[in-house]
One Martini backbone bead per residue (centre of mass of N, CA, C, O) as a GRO file, in nm:
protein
   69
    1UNK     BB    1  -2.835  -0.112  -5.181
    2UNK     BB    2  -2.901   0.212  -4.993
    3UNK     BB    3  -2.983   0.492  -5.085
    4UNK     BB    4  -3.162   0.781  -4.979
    5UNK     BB    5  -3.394   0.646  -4.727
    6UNK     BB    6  -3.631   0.709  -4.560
    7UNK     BB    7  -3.693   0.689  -4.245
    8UNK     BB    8  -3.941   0.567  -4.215
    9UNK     BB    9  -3.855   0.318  -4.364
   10UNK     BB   10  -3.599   0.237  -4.169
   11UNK     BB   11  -3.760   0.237  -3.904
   12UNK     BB   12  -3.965   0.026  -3.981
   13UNK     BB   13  -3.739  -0.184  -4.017
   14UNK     BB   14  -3.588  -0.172  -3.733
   15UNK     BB   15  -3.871  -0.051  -3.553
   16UNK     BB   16  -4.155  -0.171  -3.534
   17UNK     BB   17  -4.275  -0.188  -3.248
   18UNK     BB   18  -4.286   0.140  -3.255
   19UNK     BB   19  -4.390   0.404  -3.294
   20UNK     BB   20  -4.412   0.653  -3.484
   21UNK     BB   21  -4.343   0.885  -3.296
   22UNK     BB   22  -4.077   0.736  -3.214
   23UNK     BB   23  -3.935   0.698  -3.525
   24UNK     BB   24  -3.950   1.016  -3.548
   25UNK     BB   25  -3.726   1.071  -3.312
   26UNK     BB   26  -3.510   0.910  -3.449
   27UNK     BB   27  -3.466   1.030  -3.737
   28UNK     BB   28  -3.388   1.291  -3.613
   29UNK     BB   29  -3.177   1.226  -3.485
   30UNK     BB   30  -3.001   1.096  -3.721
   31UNK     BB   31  -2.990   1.347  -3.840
   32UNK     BB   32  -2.852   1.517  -3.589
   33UNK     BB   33  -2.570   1.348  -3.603
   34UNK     BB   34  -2.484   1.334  -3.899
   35UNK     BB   35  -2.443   1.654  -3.922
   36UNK     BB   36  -2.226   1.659  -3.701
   37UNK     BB   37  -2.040   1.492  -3.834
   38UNK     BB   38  -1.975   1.617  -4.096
   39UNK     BB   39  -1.873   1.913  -3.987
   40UNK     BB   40  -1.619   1.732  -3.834
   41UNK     BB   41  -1.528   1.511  -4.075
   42UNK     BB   42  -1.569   1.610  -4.340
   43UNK     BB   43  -1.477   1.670  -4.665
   44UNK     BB   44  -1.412   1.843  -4.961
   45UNK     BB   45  -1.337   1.769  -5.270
   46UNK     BB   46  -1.095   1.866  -5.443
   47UNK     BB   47  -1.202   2.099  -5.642
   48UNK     BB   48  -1.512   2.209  -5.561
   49UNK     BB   49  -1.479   2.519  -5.594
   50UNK     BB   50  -1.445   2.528  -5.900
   51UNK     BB   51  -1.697   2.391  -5.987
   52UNK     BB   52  -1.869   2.574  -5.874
   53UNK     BB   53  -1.749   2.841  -6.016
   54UNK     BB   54  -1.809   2.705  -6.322
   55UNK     BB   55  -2.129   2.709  -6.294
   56UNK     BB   56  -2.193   3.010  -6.147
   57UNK     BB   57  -2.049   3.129  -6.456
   58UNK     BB   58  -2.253   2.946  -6.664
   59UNK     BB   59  -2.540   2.906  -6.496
   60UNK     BB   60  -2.601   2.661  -6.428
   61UNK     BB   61  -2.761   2.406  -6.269
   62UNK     BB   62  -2.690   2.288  -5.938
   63UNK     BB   63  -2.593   1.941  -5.895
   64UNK     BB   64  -2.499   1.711  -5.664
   65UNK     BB   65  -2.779   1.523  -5.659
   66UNK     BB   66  -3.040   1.263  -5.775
   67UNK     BB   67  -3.298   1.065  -5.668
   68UNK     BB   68  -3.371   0.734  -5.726
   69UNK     BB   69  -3.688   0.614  -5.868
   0.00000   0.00000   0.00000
C-alpha cells in the first residue's frame, strides 16, 4: 500500500504511454478533483479543533502528517 505518492509516480505508473505533459496534466486534474470531493465530503474529527488550540497555546509545532522516506 502506498500512501502520499507524487503524481509523475502514479501517472508514470498508470498512464504511461501518454507523454509528460499529459501525465502532469492528469495529476493536476486529479488534485483538484480530490480537493473538491473533500470539501464537499470529508469532516474533521471530533475533537480536532481542541487538539489544534491546545498545539497552539503551548506552542508546539503543528504537524498534521508526515511524509515516510
Amino acid at each position: 500500500m502506498y500512501i502520499g505518492r507524487f503524481n509523475v509516480d502514479i501517472t508514470r505508473e498508470l498512464v504511461s504511454d501518454l507523454s509528460e505533459e499529459e501525465r502532469m496534466q492528469i495529476g493536476e486534474r486529479k488534485d483538484l478533483l480530490f480537493r473538491q470531493f473533500a470539501q464537499e465530503k470529508l469532516q474533521s474529527t471530533k475533537g480536532l479543533d481542541r487538539i489544534i488550540e491546545y498545539i497552539q497555546q503551548n506552542r508546539s509545532k503543528l504537524k498534521i502528517g508526515k511524509r515516510k522516506e
